[in-house]
PyMOL Python script that loads the backbone (N, CA, C, O; Angstrom):
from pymol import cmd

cmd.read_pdbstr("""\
ATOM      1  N   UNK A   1     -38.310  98.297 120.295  1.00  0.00           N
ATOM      2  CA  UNK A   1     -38.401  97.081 121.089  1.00  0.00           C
ATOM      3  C   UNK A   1     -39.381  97.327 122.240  1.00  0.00           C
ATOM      4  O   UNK A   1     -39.400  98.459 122.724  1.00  0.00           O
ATOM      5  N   UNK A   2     -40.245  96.328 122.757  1.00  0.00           N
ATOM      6  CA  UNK A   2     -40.894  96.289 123.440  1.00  0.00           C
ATOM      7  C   UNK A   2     -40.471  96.042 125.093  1.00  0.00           C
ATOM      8  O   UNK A   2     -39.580  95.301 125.508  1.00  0.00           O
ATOM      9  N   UNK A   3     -41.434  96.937 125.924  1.00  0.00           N
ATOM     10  CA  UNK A   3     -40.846  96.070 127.113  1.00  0.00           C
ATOM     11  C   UNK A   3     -41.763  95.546 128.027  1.00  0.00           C
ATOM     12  O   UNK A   3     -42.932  95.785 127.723  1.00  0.00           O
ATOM     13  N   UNK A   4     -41.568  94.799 129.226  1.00  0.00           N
ATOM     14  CA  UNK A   4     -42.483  94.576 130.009  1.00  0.00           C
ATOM     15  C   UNK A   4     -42.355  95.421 131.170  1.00  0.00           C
ATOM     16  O   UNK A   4     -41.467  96.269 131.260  1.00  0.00           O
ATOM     17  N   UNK A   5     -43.178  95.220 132.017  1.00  0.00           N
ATOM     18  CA  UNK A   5     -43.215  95.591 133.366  1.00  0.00           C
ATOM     19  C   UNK A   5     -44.089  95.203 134.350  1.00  0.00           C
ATOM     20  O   UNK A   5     -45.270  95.315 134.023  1.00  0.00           O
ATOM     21  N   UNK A   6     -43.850  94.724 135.604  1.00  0.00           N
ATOM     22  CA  UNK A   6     -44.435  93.880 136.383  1.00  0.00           C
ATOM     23  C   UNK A   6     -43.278  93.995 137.153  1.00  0.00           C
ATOM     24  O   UNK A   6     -42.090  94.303 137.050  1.00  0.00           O
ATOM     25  N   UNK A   7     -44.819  93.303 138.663  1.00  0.00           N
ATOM     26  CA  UNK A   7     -43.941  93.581 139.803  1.00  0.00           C
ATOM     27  C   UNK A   7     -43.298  91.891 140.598  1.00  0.00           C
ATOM     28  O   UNK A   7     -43.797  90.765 140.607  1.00  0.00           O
ATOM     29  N   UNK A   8     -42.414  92.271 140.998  1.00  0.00           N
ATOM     30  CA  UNK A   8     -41.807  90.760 141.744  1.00  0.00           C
ATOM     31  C   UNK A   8     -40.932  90.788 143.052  1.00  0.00           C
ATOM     32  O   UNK A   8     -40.481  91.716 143.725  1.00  0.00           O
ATOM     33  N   UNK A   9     -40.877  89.685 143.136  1.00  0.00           N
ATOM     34  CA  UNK A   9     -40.553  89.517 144.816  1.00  0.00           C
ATOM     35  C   UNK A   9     -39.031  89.468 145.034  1.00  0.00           C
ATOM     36  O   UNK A   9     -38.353  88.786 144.266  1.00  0.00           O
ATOM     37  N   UNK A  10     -38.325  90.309 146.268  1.00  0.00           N
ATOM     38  CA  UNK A  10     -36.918  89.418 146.668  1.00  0.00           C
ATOM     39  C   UNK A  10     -37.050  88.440 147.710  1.00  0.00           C
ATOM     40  O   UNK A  10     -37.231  88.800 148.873  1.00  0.00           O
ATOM     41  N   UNK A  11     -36.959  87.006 147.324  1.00  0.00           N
ATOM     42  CA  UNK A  11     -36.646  86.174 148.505  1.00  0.00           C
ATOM     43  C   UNK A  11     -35.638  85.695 148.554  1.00  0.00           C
ATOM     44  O   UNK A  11     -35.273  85.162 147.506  1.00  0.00           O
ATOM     45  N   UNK A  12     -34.709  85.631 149.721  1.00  0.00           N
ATOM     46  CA  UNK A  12     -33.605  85.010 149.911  1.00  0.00           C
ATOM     47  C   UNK A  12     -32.632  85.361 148.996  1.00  0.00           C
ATOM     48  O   UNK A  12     -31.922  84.533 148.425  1.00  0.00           O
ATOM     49  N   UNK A  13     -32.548  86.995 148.776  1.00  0.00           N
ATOM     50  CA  UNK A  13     -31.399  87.618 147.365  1.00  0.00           C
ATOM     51  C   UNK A  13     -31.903  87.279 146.097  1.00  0.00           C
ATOM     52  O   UNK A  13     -31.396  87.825 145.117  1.00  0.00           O
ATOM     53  N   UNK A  14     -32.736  86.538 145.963  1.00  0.00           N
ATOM     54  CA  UNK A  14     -33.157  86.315 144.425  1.00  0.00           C
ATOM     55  C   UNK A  14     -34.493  87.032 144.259  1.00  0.00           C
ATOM     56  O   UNK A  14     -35.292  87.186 145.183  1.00  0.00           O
ATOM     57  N   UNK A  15     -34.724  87.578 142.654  1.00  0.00           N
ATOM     58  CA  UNK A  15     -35.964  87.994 142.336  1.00  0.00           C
ATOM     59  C   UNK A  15     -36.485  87.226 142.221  1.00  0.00           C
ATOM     60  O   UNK A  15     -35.792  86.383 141.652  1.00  0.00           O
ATOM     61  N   UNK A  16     -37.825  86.728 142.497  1.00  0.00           N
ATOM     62  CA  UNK A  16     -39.212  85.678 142.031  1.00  0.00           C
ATOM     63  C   UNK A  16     -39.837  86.465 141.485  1.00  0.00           C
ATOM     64  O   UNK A  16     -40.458  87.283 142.164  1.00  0.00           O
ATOM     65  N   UNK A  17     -39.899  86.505 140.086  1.00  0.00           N
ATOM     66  CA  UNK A  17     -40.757  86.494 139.207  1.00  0.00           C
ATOM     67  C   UNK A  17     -42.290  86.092 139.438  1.00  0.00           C
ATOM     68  O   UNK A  17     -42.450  85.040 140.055  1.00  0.00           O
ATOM     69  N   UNK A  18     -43.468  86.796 139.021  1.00  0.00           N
ATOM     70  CA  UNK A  18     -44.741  86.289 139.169  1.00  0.00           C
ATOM     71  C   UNK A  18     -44.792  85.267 138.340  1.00  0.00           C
ATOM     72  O   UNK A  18     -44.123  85.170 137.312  1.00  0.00           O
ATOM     73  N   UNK A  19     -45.855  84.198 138.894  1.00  0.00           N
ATOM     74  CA  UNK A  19     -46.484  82.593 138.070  1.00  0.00           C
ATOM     75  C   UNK A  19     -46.582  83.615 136.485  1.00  0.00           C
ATOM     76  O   UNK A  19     -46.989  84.761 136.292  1.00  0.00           O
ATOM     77  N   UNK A  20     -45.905  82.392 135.401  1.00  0.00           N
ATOM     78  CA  UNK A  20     -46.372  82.646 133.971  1.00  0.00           C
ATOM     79  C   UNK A  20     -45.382  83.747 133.469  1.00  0.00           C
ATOM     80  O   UNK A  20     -45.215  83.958 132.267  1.00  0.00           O
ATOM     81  N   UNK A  21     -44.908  84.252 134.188  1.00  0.00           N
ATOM     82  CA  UNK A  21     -43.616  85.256 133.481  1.00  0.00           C
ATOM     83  C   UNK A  21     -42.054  84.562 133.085  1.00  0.00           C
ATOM     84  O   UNK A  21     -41.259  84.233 133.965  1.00  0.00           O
ATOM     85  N   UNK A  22     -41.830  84.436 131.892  1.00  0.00           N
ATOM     86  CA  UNK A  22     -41.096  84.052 131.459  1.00  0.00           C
ATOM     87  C   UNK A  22     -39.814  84.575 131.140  1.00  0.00           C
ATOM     88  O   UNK A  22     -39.786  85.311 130.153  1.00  0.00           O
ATOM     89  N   UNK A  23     -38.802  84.381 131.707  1.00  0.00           N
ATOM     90  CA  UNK A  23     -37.698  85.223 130.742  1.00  0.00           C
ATOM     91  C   UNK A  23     -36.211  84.651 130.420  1.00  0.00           C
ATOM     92  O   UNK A  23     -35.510  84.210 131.331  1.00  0.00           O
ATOM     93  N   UNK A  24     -35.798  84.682 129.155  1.00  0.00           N
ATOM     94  CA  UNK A  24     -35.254  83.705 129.044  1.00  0.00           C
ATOM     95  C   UNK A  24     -33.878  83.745 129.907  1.00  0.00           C
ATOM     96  O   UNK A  24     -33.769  84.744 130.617  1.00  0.00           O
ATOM     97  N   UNK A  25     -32.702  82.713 129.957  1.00  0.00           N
ATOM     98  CA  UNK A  25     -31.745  82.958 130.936  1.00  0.00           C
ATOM     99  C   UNK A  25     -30.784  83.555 130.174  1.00  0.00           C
ATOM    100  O   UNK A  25     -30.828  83.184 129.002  1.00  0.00           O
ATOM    101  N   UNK A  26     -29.652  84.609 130.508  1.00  0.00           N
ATOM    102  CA  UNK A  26     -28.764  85.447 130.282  1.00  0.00           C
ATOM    103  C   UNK A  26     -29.176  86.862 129.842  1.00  0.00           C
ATOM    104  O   UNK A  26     -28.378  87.694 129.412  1.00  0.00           O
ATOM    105  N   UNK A  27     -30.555  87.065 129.995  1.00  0.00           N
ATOM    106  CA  UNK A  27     -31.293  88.335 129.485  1.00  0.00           C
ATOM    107  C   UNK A  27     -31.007  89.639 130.455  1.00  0.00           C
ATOM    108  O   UNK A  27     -31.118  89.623 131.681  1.00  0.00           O
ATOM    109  N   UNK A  28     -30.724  90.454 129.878  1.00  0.00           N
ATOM    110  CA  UNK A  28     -30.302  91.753 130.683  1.00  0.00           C
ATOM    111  C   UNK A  28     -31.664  92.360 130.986  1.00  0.00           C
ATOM    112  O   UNK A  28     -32.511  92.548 130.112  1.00  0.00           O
ATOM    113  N   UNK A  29     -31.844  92.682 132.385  1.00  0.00           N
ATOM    114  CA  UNK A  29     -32.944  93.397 132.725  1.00  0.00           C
ATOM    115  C   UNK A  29     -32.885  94.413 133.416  1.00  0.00           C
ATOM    116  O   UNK A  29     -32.132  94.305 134.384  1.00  0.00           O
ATOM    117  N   UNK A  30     -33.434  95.447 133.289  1.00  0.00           N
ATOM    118  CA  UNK A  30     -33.297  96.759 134.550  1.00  0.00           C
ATOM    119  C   UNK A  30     -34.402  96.590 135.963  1.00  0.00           C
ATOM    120  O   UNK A  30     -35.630  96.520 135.913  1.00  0.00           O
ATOM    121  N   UNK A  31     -33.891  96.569 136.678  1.00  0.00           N
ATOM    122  CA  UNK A  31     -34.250  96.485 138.123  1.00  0.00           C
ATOM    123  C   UNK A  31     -34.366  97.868 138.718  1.00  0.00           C
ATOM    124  O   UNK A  31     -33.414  98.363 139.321  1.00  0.00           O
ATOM    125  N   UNK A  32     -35.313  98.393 138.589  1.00  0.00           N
ATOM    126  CA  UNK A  32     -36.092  99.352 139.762  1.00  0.00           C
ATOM    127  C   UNK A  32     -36.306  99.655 141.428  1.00  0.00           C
ATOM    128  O   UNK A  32     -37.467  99.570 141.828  1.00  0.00           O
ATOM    129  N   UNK A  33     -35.258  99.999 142.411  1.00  0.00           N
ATOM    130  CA  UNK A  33     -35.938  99.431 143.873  1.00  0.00           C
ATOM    131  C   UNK A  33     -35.913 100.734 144.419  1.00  0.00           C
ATOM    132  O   UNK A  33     -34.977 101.534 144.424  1.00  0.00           O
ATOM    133  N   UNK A  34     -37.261 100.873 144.961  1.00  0.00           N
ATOM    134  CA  UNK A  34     -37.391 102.286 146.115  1.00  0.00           C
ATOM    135  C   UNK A  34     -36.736 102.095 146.926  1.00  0.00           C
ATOM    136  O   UNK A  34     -36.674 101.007 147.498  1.00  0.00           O
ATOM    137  N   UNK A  35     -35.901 103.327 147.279  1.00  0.00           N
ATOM    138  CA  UNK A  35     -34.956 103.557 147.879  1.00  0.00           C
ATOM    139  C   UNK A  35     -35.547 103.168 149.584  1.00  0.00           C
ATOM    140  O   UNK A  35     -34.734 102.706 150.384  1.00  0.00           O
ATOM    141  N   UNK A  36     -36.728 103.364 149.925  1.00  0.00           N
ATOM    142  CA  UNK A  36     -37.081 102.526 151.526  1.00  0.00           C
ATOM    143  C   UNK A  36     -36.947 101.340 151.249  1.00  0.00           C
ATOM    144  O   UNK A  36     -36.204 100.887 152.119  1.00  0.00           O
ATOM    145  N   UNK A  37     -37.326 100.257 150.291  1.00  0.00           N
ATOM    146  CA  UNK A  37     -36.367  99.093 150.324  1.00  0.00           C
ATOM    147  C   UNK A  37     -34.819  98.612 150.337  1.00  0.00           C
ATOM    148  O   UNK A  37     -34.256  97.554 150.618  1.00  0.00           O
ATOM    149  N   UNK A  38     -34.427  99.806 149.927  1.00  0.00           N
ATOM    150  CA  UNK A  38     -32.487  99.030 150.586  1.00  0.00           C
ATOM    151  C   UNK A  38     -31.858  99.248 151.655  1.00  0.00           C
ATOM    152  O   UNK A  38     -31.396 100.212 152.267  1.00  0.00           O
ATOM    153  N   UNK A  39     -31.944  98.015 151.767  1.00  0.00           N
ATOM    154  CA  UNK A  39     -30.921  97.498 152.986  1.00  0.00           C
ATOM    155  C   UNK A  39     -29.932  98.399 153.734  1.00  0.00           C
ATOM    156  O   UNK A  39     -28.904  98.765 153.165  1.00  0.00           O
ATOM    157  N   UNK A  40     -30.187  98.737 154.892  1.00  0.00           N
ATOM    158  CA  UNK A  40     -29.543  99.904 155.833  1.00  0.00           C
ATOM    159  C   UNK A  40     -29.079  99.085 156.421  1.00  0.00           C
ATOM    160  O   UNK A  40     -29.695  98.036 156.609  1.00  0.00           O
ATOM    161  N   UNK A  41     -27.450  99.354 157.059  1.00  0.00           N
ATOM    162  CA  UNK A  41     -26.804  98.946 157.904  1.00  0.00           C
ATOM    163  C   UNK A  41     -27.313  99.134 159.485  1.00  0.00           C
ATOM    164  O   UNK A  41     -27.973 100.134 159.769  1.00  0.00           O
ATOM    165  N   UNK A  42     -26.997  98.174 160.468  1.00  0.00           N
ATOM    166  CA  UNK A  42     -28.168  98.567 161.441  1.00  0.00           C
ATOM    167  C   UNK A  42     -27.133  99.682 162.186  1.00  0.00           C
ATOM    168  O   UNK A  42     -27.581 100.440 163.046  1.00  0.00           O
ATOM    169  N   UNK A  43     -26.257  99.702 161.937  1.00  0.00           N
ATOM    170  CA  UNK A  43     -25.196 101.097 162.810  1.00  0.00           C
ATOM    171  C   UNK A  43     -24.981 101.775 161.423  1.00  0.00           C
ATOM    172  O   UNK A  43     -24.890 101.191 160.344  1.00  0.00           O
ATOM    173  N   UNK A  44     -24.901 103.468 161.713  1.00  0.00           N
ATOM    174  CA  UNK A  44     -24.338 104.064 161.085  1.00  0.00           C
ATOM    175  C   UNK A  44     -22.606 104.022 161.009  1.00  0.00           C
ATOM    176  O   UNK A  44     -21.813 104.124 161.945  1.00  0.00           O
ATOM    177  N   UNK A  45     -22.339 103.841 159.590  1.00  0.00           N
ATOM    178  CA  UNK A  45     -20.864 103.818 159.915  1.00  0.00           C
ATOM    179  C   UNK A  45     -20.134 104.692 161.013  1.00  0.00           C
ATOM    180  O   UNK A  45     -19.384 104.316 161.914  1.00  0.00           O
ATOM    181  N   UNK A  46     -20.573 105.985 160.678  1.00  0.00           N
ATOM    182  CA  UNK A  46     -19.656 106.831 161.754  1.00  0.00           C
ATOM    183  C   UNK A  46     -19.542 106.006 163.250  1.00  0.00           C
ATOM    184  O   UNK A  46     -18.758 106.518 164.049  1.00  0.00           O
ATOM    185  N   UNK A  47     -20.134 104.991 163.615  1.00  0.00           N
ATOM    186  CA  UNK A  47     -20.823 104.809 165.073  1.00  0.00           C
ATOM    187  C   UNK A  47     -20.117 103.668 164.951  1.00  0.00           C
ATOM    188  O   UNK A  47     -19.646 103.275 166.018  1.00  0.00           O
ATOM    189  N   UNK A  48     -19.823 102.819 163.737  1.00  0.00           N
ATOM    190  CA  UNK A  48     -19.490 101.711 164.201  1.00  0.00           C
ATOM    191  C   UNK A  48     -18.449 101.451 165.253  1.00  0.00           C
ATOM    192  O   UNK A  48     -17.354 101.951 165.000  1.00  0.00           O
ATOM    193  N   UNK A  49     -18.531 100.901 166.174  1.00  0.00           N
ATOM    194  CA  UNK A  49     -17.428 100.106 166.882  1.00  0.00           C
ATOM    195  C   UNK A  49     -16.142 100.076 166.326  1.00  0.00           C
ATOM    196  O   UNK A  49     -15.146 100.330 167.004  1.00  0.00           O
ATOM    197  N   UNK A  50     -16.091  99.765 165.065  1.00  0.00           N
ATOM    198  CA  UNK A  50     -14.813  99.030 164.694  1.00  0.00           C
ATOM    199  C   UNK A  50     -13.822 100.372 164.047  1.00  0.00           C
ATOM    200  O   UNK A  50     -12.591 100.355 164.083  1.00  0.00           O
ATOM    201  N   UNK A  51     -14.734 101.627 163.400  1.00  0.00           N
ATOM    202  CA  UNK A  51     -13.928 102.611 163.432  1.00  0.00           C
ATOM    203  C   UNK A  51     -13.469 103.228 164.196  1.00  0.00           C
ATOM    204  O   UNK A  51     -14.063 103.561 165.222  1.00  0.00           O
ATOM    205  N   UNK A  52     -12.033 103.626 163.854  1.00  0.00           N
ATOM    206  CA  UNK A  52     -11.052 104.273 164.912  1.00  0.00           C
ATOM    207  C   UNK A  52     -10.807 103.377 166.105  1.00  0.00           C
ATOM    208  O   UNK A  52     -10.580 103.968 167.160  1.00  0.00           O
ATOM    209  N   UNK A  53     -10.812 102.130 166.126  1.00  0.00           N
ATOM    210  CA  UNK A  53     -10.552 101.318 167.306  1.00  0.00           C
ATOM    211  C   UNK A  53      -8.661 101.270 167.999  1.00  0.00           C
ATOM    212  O   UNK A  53      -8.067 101.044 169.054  1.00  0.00           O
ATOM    213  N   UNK A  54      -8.384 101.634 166.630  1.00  0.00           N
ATOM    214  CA  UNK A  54      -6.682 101.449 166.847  1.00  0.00           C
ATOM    215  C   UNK A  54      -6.514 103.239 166.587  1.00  0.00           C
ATOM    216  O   UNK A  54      -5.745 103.486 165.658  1.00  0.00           O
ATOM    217  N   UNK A  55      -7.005 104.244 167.140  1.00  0.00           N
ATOM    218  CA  UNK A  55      -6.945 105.756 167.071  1.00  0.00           C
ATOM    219  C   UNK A  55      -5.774 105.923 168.038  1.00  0.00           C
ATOM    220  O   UNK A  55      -5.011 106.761 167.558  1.00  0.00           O
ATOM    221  N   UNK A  56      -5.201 105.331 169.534  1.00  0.00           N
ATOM    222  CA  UNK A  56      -4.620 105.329 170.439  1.00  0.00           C
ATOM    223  C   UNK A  56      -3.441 104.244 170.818  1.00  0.00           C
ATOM    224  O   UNK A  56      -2.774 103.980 171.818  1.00  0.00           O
ATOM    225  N   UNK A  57      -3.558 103.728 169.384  1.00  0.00           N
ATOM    226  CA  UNK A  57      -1.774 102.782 168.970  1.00  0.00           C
ATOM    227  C   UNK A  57      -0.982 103.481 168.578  1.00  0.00           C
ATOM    228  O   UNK A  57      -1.099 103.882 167.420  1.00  0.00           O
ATOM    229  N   UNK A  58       0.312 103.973 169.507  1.00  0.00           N
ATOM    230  CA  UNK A  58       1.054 104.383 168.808  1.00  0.00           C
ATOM    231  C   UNK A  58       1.995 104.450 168.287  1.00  0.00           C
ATOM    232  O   UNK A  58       2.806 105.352 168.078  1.00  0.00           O
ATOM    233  N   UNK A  59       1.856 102.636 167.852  1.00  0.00           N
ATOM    234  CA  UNK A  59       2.895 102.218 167.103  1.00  0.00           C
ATOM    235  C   UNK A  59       2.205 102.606 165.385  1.00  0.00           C
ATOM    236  O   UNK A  59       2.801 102.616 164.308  1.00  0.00           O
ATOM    237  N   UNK A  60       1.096 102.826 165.624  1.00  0.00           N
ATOM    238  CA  UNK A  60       0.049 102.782 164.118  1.00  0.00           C
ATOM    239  C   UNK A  60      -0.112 104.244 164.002  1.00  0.00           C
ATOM    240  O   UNK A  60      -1.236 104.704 163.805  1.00  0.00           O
ATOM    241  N   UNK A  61       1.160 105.193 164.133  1.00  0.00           N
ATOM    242  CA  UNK A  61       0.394 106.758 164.066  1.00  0.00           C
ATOM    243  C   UNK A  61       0.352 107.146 162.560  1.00  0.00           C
ATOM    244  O   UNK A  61      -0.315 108.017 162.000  1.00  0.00           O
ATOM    245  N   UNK A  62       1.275 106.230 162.047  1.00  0.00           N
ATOM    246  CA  UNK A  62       1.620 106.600 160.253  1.00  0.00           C
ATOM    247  C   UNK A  62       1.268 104.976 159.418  1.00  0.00           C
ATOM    248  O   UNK A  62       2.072 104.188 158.920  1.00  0.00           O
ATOM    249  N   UNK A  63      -0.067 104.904 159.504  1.00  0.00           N
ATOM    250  CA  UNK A  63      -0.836 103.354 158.995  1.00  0.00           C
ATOM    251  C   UNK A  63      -0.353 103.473 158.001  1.00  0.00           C
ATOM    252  O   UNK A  63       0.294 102.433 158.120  1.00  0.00           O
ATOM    253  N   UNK A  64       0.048 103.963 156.701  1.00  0.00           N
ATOM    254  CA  UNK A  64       0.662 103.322 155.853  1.00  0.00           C
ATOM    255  C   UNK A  64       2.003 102.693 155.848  1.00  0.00           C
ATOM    256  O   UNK A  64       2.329 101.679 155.231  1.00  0.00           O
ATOM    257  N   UNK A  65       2.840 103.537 156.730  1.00  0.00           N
ATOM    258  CA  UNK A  65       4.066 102.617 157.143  1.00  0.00           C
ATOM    259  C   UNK A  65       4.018 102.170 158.160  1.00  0.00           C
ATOM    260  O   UNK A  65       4.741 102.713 158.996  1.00  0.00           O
ATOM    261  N   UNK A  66       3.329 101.203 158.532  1.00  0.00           N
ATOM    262  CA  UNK A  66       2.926 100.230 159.418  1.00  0.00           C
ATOM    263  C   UNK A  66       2.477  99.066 158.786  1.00  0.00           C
ATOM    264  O   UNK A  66       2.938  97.938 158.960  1.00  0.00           O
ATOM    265  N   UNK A  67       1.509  99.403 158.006  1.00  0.00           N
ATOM    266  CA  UNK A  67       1.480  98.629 156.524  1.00  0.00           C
ATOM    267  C   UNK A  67       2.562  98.249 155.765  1.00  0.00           C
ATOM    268  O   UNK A  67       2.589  97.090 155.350  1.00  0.00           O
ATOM    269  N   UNK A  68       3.440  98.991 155.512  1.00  0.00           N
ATOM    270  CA  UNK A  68       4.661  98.913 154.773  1.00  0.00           C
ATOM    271  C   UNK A  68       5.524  97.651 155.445  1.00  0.00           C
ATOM    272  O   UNK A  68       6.074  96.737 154.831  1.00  0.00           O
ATOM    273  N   UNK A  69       5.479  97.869 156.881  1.00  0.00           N
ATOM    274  CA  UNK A  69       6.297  97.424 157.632  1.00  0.00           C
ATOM    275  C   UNK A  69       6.343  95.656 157.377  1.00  0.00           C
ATOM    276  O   UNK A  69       7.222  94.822 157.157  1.00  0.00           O
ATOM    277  N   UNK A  70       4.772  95.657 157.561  1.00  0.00           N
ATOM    278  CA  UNK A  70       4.554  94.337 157.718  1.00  0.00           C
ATOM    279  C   UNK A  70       4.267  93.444 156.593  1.00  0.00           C
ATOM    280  O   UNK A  70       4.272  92.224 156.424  1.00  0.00           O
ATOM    281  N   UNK A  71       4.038  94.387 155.947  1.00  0.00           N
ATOM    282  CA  UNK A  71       4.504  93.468 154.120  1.00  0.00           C
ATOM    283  C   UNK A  71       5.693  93.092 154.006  1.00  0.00           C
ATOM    284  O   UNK A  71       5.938  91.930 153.680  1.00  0.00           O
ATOM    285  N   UNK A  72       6.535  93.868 154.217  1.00  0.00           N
ATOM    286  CA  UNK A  72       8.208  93.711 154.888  1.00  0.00           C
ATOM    287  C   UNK A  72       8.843  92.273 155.274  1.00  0.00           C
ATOM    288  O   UNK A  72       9.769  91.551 154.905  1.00  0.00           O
ATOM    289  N   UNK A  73       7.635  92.281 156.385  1.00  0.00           N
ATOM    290  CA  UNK A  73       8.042  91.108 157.225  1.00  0.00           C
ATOM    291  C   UNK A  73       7.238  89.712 156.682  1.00  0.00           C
ATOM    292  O   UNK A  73       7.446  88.501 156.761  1.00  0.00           O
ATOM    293  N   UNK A  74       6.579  90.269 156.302  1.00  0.00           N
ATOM    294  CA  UNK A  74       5.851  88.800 155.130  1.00  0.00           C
ATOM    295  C   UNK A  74       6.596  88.398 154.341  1.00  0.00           C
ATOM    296  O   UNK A  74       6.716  87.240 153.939  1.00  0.00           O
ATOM    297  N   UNK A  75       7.069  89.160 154.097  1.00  0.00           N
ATOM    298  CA  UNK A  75       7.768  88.860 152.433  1.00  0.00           C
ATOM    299  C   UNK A  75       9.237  88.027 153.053  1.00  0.00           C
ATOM    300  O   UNK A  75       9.763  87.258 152.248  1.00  0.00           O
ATOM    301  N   UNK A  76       9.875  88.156 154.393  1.00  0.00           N
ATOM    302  CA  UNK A  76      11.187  87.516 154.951  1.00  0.00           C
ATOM    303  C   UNK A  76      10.559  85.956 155.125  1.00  0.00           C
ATOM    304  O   UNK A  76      11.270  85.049 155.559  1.00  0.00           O
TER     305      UNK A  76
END
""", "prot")
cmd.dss("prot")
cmd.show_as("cartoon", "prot")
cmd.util.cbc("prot")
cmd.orient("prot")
């Protein structure tokens, strides 16, 4: 089987295809992207803000039964 190859655009999450390239719809294609094109978070997780924010609750020292707890109380 034959294949193609050519280059195309992401706009707005979608590939654009170059003018005159055809392909039909439900066709499986392999997608190629250099790794300096994907999308980096602008904080490194370790840094984010939102980790470890509740580190000094200590009602939350054992998060799974804290979790437990309040499924608990959902469920009443």
């Amino acid at each position: 089987m034959a294949a193609l190859q050519f280059r195309a655009r992401v706009e707005g999450g979608r590939i654009e295809l170059p003018a005159g390239v055809q392909i039909a719809d439900g066709t499986e294609v392999t997608v190629t992207v250099p790794e300096a094109a994907l999308a980096r978070p602008a904080v490194p997780i370790e840094r984010h803000p939102a980790i470890g924010m509740w580190a000094d609750r200590e009602d939350m020292a054992d998060s799974a039964a804290w979790v437990r707890g309040q499924r608990e109380r959902w469920r009443e």
